[in-house]
Wavefront OBJ file of the C-alpha trace (Angstrom):
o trace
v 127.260 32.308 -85.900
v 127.678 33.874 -82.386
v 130.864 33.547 -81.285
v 131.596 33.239 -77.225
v 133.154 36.623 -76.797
v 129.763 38.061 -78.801
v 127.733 36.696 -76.026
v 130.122 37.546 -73.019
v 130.072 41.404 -74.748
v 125.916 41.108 -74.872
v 125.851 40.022 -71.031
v 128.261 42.256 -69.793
v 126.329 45.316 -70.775
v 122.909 43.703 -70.455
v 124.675 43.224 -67.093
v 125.521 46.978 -66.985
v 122.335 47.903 -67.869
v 120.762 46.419 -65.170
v 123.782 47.706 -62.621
v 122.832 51.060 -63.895
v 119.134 50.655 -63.032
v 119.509 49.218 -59.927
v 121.653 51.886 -58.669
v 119.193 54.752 -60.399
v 116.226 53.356 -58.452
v 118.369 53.463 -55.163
v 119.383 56.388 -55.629
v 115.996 57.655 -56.150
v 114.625 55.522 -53.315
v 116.822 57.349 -51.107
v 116.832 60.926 -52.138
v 112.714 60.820 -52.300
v 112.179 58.526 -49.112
v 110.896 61.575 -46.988
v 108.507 61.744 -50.157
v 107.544 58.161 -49.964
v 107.220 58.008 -46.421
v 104.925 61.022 -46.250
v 102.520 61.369 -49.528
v 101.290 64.522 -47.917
v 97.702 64.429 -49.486
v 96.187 68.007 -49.369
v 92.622 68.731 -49.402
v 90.233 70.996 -48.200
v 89.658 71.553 -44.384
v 85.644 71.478 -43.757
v 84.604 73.217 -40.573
v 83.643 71.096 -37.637
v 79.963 72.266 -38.098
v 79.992 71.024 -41.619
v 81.104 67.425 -40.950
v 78.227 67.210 -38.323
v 79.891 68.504 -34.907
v 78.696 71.665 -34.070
v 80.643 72.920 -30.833
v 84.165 71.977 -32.848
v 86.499 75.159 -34.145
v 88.864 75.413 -36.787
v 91.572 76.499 -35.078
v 95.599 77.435 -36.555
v 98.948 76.191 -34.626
v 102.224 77.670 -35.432
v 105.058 75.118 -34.581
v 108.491 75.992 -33.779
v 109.997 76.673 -37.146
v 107.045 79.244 -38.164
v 105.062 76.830 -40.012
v 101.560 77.287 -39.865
v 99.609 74.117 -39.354
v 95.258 73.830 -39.631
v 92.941 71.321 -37.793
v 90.218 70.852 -35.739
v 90.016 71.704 -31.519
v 86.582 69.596 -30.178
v 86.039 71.059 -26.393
v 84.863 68.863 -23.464
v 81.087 68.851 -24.128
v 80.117 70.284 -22.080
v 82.612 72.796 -21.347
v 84.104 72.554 -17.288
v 84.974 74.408 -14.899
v 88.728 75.916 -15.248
v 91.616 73.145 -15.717
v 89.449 70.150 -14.858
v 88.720 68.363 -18.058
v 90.683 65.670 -19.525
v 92.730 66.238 -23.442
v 93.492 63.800 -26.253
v 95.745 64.816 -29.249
v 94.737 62.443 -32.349
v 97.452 61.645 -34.901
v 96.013 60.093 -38.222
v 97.808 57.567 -40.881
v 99.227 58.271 -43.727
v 97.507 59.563 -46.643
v 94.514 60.710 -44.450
v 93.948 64.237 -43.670
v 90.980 65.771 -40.837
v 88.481 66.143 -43.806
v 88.935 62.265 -45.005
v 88.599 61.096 -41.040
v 85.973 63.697 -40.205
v 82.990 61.042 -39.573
v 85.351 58.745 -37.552
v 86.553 61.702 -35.398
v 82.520 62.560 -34.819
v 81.764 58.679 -33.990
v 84.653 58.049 -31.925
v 85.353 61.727 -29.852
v 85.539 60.926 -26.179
v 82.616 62.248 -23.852
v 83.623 65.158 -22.255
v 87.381 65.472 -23.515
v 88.935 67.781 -25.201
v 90.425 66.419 -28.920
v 92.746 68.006 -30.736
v 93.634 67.258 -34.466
v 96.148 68.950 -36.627
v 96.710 68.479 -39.886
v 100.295 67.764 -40.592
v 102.712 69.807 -42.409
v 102.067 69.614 -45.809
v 98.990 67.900 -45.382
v 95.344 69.139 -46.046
v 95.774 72.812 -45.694
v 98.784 73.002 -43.365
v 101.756 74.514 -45.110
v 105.768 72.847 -45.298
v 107.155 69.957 -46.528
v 106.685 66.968 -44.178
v 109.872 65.344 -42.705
v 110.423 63.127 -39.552
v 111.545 66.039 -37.719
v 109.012 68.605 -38.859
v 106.152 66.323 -37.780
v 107.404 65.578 -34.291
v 107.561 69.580 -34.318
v 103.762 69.441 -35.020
v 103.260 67.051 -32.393
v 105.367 69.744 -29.853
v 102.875 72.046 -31.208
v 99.981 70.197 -30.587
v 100.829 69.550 -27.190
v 101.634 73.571 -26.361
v 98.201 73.999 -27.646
v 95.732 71.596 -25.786
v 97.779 72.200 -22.340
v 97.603 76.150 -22.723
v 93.718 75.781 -22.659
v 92.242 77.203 -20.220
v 89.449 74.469 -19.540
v 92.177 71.237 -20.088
v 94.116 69.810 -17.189
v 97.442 69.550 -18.835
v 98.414 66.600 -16.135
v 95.545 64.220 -18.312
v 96.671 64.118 -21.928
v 96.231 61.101 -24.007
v 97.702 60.674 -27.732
v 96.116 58.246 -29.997
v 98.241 57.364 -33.494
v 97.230 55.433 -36.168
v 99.489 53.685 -38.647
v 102.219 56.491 -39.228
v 100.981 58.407 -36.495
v 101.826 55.706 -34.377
v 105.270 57.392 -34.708
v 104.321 60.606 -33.880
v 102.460 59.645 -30.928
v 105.285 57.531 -29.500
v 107.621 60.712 -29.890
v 105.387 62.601 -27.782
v 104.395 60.182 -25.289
v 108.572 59.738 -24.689
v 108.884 63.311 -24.301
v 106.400 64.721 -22.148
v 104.025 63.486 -19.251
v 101.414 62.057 -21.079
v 98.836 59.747 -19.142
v 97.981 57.393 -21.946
v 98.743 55.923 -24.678
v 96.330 54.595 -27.681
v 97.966 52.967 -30.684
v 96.390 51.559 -34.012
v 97.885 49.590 -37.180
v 101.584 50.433 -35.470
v 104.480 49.116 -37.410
v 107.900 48.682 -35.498
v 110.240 51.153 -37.577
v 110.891 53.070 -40.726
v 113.664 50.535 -41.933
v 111.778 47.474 -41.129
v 108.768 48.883 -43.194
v 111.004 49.187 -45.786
v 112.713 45.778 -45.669
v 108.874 44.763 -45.761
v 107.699 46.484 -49.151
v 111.051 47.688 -50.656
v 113.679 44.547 -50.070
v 115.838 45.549 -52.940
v 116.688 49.128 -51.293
v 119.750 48.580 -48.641
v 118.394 49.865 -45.594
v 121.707 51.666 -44.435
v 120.997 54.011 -46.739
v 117.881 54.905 -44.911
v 117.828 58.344 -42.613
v 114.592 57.253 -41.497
v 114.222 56.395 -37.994
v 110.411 56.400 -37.228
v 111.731 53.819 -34.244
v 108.067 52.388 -32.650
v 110.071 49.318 -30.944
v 112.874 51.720 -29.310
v 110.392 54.303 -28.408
v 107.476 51.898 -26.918
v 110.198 50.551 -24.559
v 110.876 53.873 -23.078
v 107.066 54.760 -22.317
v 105.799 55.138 -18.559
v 101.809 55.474 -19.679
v 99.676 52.604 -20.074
v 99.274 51.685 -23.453
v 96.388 50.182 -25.476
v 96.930 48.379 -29.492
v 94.853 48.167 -31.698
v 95.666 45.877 -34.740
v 93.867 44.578 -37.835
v 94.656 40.808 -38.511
v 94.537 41.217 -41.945
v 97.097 44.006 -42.478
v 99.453 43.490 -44.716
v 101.022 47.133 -44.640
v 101.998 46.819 -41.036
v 101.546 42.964 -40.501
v 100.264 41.757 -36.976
v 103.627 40.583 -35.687
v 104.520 44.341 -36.263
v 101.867 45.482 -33.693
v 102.471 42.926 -31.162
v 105.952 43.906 -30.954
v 104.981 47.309 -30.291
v 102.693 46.358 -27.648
v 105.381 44.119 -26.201
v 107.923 46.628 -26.006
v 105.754 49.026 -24.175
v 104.401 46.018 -21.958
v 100.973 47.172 -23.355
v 98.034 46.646 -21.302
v 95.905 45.371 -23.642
v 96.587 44.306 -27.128
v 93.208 44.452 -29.053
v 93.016 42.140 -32.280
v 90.807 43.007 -34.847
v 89.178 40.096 -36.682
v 89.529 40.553 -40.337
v 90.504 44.315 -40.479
v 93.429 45.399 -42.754
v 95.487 48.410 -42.362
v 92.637 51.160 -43.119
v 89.396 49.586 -41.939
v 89.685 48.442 -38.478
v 87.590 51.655 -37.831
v 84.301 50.096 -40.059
v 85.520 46.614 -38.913
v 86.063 47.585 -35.041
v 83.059 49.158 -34.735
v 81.351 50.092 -31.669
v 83.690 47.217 -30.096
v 86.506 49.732 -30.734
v 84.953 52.407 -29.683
v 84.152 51.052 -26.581
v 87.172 50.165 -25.779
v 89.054 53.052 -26.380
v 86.798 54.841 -24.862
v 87.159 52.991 -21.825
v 90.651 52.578 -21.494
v 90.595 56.462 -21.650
v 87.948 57.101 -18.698
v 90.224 54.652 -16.984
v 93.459 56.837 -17.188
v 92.330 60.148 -17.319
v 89.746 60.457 -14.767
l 1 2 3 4 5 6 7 8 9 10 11 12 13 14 15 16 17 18 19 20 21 22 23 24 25 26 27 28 29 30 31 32 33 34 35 36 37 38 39 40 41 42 43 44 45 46 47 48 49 50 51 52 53 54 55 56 57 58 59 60 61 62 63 64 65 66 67 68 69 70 71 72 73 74 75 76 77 78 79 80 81 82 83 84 85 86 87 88 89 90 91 92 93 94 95 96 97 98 99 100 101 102 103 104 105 106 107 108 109 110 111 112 113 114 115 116 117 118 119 120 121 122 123 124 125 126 127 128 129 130 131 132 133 134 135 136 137 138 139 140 141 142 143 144 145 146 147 148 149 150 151 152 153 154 155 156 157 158 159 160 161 162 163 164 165 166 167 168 169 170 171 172 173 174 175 176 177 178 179 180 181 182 183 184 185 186 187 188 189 190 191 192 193 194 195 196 197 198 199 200 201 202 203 204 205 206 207 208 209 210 211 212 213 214 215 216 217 218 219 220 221 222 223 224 225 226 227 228 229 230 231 232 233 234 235 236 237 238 239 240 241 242 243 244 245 246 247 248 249 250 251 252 253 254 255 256 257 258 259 260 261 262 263 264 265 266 267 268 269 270 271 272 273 274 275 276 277 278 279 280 281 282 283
């Protein structure tokens, strides 16, 4: 026969057990979250001419703390006159790197602009670790790259950012003079994204910042959103808030696109658009 006490003894350390594990996957949660946050997928780097562009260059950045970072530099086709042409720095998701987005860069590269796309650290063939910080040091580095050319107008600079480049755009839109602003799949901050998918992890033990809301407010360039209605990584209210804060002006919603697809789903809509909103602002 079990006796009270018995079963009081069983649930206090099936209770322990569980105390135990609970703490063990915090404390995991919190020492990897850098980890989590940034998978850092690498991969190989194709050359511009290989994924169907053929006036791109490979090009390598060194950012502030000696890492060396790889990506792509597509000139203004064709190439202007000194200083006259117009730049945009393109930040992808997570878990994408330049060879994964290669067609979409191809399809959706702005006539007679300058793009510029690193690979973050720790991503594709870019060396480091990536961290909050050391990603808004690529950005830095991105942007002493594109304005040093010779053929870019550093005073017209856009930054698109997609998803978790949303972040990285914001951070360099709020610290430099950049013209315009292009956002896709934007969530509203690192600790709300983890309320979102990760409720059980207190979010005061989060270092994470990745602040979209608090950022977006402080932006002086126009600012275009573009959000998937079916995303469930970085649901719609996420994006509108984003747009709201940086009294966007224009908040493109994309019928039936998730988090990844509102390129195929978009489509020469998006392209359009962006396109526009960048001949608008830069020219």
């Amino acid at each position: 026969m079990i006796t009270f006490p018995r079963m009081l003894s069983v649930a206090l350390r099936v209770l322990a057990v569980l105390v135990v594990a609970y703490a063990a996957i915090v404390l995991l949660a919190w020492a990897f979250q850098e980890r989590l946050a940034f998978p850092a997928p690498a991969g190989p780097l194709p050359t511009p001419v290989e994924a169907g562009i053929p006036d791109g260059q490979l090009v390598a950045v060194t950012a502030a703390d000696s890492v060396r970072l790889k990506g792509w530099y597509l000139p203004p086709n064709p190439v202007p006159q000194a200083s006259s042409a117009p730049g945009l720095i393109w930040f992808y998701g997570n878990m994408e790197t330049i060879g994964g987005i290669a067609p979409i860069l191809r399809e959706f590269r702005p006539p007679g602009t300058g793009l510029l796309v690193l690979d973050y650290r720790g991503y594709g063939q870019s060396e480091g670790k990536p961290t909050e910080k050391g990603l808004y040091r690529d950005a830095d580095a991105a942007w002493q790259f594109l304005t040093q050319r010779p053929e870019i107008d550093s005073t017209r600079i856009a930054v698109y950012g997609r998803s978790v480049g949303s972040a990285v755009a914001l951070y360099l839109a709020t610290e430099n003079p950049v013209r315009a602003v292009i956002l896709e799949s934007a969530f509203t901050s690192g600790r709300e994204m983890a309320q979102e998918h990760y409720s059980m992890i207190p979010i005061g033990l989060l270092h994470l910042r990745l602040n979209n809301v608090e950022r977006a407010a402080r932006l002086t360039a126009p600012l275009l959103v573009f959000h998937g209605t079916d995303d469930w990584i970085a649901p719609l209210p996420m994006g509108r808030a984003v747009a709201e804060a940086g009294r966007a002006e224009e908040f493109v919603a994309i019928e039936g696109a998730g988090h990844n697809d509102t390129y195929d789903v978009g489509g020469a809509m998006y392209r359009d658009r962006l396109h526009a909103f960048l001949k608008k602002h830069l020219n």
